[in-house]
C-alpha positions in Angstrom: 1.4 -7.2 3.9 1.0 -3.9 6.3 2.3 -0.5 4.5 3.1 2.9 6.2 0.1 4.6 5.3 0.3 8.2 5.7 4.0 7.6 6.3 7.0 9.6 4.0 8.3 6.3 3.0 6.7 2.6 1.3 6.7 -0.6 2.5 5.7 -3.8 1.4 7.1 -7.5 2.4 7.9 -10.5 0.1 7.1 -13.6 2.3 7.9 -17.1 1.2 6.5 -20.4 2.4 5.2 -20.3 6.0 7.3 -16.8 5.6 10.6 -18.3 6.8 12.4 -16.8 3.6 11.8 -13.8 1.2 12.3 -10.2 2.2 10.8 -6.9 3.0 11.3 -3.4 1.4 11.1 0.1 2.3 10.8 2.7 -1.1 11.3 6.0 -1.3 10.8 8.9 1.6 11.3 12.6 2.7 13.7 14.5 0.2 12.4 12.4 -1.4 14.3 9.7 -2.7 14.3 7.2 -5.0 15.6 4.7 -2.9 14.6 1.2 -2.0 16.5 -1.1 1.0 15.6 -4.7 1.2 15.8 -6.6 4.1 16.6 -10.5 3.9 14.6 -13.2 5.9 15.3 -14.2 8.8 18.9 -13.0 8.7 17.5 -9.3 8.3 20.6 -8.4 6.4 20.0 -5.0 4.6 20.9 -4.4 0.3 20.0 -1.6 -1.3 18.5 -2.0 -4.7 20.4 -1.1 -8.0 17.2 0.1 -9.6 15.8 2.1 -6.9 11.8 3.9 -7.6 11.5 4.9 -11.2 11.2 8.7 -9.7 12.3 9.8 -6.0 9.3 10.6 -3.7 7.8 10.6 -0.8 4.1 9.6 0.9 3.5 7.2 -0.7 2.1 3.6 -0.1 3.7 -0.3 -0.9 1.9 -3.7 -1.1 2.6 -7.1 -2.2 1.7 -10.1 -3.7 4.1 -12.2 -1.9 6.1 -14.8 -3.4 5.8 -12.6 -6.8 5.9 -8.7 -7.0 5.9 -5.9 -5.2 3.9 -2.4 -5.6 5.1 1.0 -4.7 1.8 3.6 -5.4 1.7 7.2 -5.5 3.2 10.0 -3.5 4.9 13.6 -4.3 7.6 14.2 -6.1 6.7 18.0 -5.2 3.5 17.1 -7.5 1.1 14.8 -7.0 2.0 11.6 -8.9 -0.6 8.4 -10.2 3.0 6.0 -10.6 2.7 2.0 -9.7 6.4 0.6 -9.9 6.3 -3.1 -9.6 9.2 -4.8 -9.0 9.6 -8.9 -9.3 11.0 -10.3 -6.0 12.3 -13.2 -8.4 15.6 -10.5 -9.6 14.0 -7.1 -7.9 13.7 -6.4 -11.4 11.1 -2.4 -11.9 8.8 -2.3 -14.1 6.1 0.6 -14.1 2.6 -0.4 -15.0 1.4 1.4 -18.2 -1.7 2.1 -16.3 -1.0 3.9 -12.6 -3.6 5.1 -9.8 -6.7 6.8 -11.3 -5.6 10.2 -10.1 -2.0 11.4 -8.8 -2.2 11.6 -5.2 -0.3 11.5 -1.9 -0.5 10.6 1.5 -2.3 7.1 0.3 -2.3 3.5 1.4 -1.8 0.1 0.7 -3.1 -3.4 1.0 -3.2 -6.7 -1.3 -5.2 -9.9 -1.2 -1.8 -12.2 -1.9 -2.8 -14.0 -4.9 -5.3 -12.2 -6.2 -5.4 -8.4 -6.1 -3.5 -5.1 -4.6 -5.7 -2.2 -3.6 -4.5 1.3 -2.5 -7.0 3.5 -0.5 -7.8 7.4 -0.2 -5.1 10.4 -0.4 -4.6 13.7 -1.1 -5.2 15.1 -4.8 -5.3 18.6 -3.6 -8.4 17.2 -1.2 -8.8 14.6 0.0 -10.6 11.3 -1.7 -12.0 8.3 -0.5 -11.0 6.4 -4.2 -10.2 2.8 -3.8 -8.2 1.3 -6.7 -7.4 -2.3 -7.4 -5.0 -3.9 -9.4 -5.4 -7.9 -10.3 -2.4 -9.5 -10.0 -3.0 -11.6 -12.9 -2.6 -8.7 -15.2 -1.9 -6.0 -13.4 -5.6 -4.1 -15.0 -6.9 -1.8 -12.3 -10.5 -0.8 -11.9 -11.8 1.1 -8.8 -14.5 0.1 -6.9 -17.9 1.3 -6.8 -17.9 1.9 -2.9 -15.2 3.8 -1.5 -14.1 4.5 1.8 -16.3 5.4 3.7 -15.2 9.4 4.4 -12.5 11.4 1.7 -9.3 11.1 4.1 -5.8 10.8 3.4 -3.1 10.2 6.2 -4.7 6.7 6.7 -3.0 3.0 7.0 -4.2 -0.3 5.3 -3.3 -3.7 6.2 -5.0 -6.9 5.2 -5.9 -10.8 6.1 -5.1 -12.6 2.5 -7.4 -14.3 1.3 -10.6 -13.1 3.3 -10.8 -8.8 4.1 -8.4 -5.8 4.1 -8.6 -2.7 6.1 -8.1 1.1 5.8 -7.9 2.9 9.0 -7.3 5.6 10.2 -6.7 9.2 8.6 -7.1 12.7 8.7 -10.6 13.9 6.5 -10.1 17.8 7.7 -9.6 16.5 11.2 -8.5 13.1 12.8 -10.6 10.2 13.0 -10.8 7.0 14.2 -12.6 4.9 11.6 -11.6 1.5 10.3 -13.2 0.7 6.9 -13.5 -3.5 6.2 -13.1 -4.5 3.0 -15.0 -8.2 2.1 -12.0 -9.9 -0.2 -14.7 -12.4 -2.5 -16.5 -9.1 -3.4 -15.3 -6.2 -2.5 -18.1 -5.0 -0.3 -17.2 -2.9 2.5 -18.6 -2.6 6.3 -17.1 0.2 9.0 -16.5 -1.3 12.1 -18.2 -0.8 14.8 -15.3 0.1 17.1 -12.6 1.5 15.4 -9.4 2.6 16.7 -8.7 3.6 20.2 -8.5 7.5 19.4 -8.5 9.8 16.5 -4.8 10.2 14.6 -3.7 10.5 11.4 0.0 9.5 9.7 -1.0 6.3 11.5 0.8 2.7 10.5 -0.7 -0.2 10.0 0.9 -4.4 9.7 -0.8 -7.7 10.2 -0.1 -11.2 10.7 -2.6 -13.5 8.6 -2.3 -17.0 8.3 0.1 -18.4 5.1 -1.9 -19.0 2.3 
C-alpha cells in the first residue's frame, strides 16, 4: 500500500489475491471533507461511500491491511486531530479505534506491513515530529517505536514492501530534504539510505509494487 504523504487527501488500496480484485480508496481532502471514493478492481468503477470519514479533513495519511481493513490517520480539521477510522473492506463498514495516534497531527504518512501491522510516520503537531506509531492488526493496540525517523519532518510520503521493510521519504524538517528512512519489518529497526531521493521536496507521494503475500 503507497499513501499521499504530505498530500490534502488519504489513500490506501484493498488488494485481493494476486491483486486482480478488491479496491482502492481516496478519504478526505482540502475543505476538508469527509468524503471517501472507492475505486473497483480492475474495472476502476468509482462509488462513493455511505459512511464517509468520521470527521471531514484534510492532510492526512491512509494504509491498509489488504484483504481486511483500511486506516485513514490524522490530519486537520482546522485543529490538529490523533483520529484512526478503520473501515472493513468486507461491507466498508467505519469504525474509529478507541485508541488514535499518540498526538493530533497533520501533514503525516502512512505505511502497513499487510498482515501484520500499519505504521504512520512524522507530522506537524505545531512542529514538526519524527514519531512513528504502529498499530497491530491483530488488535488494532498501537505502541510507537523507540527509534523514530530519523529528522522531525512532516510533508513526507511512506510506502512499503509487505512483509520485509517500509519507507518514509521525503519531507520538509524547516526546509526540504531528501532522505529516505528504511524501516526493518521483523523488528522494527531503522537504517537511512545511503542515496535517497533525487532532490530535496516536500508534499511528496509515495506507491509501491511488492510481491503478493
Amino acid at each position: 500500500m503507497a499513501p499521499l504523504g504530505a498530500a490534502k487527501v488519504g489513500l490506501f488500496a484493498a488488494a485481493g489475491a494476486g491483486g486482480a480484485t478488491g479496491a482502492g480508496y481516496f478519504g478526505g481532502g482540502n475543505g476538508p471533507v469527509s468524503t471517501v471514493d472507492k475505486f473497483a478492481f480492475p474495472a476502476d468503477s468509482r462509488t462513493t461511500l455511505g459512511t464517509g470519514l468520521s470527521s471531514a479533513r484534510a492532510s492526512l495519511a491512509g494504509m491498509a491491511n489488504s484483504g481486511t481493513a483500511g486506516y485513514f490517520g490524522g490530519g486537520s480539521t482546522g485543529s490538529f486531530v490523533d483520529t484512526v477510522d478503520k473501515f472493513a473492506f468486507s461491507d466498508d463498514s467505519r469504525t474509529t479505534l478507541g485508541t488514535g495516534l499518540s498526538s493530533g497531527r497533520t501533514q503525516v504518512a502512512g505505511m502497513a506491513n499487510s498482515g501484520t501491522a500499519g505504521y504512520f510516520g512524522g507530522g506537524d503537531t505545531g512542529s514538526n515530529v519524527d514519531t512513528v506509531d504502529k498499530f497491530a492488526f491483530s488488535d488494532d493496540s498501537r505502541s510507537t517505536l523507540g527509534t523514530g525517523l530519523s529528522s522531525a519532518r512532516q510533508q513526507l510520503a511512506g510506502m512499503a514492501n509487505s512483509g520485509t521493510a517500509g519507507y518514509f521519504g521525503g519531507g520538509y524538517t524547516g526546509s526540504r530534504v531528501s532522505t529516505v528512512d528504511k524501516f526493518d519489518f521483523s523488528d522494527d529497526s531503522r537504517t537511512t539510505l545511503a542515496t535517497g531521493l533525487s532532490g530535496v521536496r516536500a508534499e511528496v507521494a509515495a506507491m509501491a509494487n511488492c510481491e503478493s503475500l
